[in-house]
C-alpha positions in Angstrom: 4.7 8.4 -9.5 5.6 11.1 -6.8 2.7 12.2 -4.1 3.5 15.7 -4.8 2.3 16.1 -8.1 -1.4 14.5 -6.8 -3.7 16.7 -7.1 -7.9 16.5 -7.0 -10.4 17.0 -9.8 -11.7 20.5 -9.5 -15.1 19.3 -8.1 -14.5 17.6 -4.8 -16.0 17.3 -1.2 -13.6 18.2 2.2 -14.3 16.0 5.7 -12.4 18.8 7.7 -10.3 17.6 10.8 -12.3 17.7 13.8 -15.0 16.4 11.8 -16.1 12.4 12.7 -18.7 10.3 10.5 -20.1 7.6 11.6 -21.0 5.2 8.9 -20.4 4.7 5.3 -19.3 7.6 2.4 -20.2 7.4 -1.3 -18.9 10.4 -3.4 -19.7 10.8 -7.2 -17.0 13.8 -6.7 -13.4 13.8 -5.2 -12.5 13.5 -1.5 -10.4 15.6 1.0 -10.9 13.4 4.1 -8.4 15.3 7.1 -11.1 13.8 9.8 -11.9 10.6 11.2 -14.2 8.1 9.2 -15.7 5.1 11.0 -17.4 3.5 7.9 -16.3 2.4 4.3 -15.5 5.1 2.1 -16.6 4.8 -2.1 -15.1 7.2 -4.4 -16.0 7.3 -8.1 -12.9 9.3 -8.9 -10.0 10.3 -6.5 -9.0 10.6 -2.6 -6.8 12.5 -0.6 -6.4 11.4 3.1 -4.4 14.3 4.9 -2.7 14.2 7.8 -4.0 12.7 11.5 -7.1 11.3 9.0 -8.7 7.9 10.3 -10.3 5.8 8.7 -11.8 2.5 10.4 -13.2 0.4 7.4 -12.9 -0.3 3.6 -11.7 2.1 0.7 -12.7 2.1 -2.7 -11.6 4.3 -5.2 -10.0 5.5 -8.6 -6.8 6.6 -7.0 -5.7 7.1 -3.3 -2.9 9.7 -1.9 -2.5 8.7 1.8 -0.5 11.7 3.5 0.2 11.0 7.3 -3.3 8.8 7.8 -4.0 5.5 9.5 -6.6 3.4 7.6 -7.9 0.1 9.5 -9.3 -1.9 6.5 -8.8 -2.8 2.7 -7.7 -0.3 0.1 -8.9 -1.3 -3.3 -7.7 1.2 -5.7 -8.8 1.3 -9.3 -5.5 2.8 -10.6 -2.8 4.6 -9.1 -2.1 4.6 -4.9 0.4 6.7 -3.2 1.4 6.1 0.7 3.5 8.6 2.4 6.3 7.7 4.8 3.9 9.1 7.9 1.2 6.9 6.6 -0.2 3.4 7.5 -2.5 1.1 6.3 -3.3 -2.2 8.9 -5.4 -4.2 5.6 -5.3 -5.4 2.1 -3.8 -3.6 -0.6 -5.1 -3.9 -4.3 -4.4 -1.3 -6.9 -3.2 -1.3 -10.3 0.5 0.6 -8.9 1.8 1.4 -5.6 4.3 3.7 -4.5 4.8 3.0 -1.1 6.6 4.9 1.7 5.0 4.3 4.7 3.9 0.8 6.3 1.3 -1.5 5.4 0.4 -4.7 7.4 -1.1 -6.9 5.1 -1.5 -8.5 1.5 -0.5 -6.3 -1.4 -1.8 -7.3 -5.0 -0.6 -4.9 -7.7 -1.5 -5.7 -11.8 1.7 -3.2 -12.7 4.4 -1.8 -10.9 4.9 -1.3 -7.0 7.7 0.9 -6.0 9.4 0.6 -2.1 10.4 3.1 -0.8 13.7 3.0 1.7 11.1 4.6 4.6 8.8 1.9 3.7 7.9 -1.4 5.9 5.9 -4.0 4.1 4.6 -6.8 6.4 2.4 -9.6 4.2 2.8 -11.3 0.8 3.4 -8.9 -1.9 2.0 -10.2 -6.0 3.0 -7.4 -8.7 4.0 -8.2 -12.1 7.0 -5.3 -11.1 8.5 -4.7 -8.1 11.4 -2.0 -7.3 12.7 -2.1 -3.9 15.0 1.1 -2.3 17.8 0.3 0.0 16.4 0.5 3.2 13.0 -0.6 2.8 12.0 -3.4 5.1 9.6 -6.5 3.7 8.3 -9.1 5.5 6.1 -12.1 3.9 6.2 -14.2 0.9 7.0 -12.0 -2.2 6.3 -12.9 -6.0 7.4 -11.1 -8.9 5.6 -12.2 -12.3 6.3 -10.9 -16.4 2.8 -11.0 -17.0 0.2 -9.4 -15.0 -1.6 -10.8 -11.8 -4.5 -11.5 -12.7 -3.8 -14.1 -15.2 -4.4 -17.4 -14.1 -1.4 -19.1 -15.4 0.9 -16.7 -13.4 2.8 -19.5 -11.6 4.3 -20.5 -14.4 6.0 -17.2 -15.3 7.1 -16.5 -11.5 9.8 -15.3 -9.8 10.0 -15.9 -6.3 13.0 -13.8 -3.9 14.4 -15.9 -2.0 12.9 -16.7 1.5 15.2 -15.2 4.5 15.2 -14.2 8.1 16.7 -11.1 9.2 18.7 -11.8 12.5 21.1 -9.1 14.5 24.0 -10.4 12.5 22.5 -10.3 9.1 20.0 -12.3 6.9 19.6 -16.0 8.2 17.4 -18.8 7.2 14.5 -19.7 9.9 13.7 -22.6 10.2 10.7 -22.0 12.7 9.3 -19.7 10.2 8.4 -19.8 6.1 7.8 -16.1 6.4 11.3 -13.9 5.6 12.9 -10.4 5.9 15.0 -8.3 3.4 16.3 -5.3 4.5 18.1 -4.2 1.1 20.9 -2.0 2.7 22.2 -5.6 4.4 21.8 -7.6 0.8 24.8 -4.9 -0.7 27.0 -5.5 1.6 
């Protein structure tokens, strides 16, 4: 999945930068959103948040390519969700896949694959049934990795949990103060 191959249904509707809305979107068509939105945003098919977009409230759509944009809210994503390196998202995170560069600060819950990027900085439990991590990439929170997908509801029997660490100036480090953990993946090959 690589951001630079998104690219918008033919019909679609452009919230220009400079533009702000105040109060809630719903689009039958695709979004361009380079503005600021302080609302929720519904899409019935696909978004594209460019560069220096805002958003202040929920997203809901097929698919999501975040490209330098600061969302404050949940992202619920029907199917695929791209987040550039430039890109933050301070809420949940549900999708079907996840290629993540940038940062989110919150729960991710992914049916399929979620992909890490080494720019990336995860801070909040992460659920996927696949998870691929690049060196660099920094997670913090409880992460579980399952064969089967999420949703299933007996998942915790088919788990596999990474192990819960600390990072520390001098490496990774059990805390005893906290359950939560870091893994900063250039550190574990060495």
């Amino acid at each position: 999945m690589d951001h630079k191959n998104y690219a918008l249904d033919e019909s679609y509707s452009v919230i220009s930068s400079g533009v702000t809305i105040k109060g809630n979107i719903e689009s039958t068509d695709s979004l361009s959103i380079a503005g600021i939105v302080q609302g929720d945003v519904m899409c019935h098919k696909e978004i594209e948040l460019a560069q220096d977009c805002c958003i202040s409230g929920d997203i809901k759509s097929t698919s999501i390519a975040i490209n330098g944009a600061k969302i404050e809210g949940n992202v619920t994503v029907e199917d695929r969700f791209v987040l550039d390196k430039d890109s933050i998202i301070i809420g949940s995170l549900s999708a079907s896949s996840a290629h993540i560069n940038g940062q989110i600060e919150g729960p991710v819950k992914v049916s399929g694959e979620v992909s890490i990027a080494s720019t990336a900085v995860v801070v909040g439990d992460l659920v996927a049934s696949s998870l691929v991590v690049e060196n660099g990439a920094k997670l913090k929170g409880s992460y579980t990795v399952f064969s089967e997908e999420v949703n299933e509801p007996t998942m915790h029997n088919e788990e596999t949990v990474i192990e819960r660490y600390y990072q520390t100036q001098e490496g990774l480090e059990q805390d005893s103060k906290n359950d939560d953990f870091v893994i900063t993946t250039d550190e574990l090959d060495a």
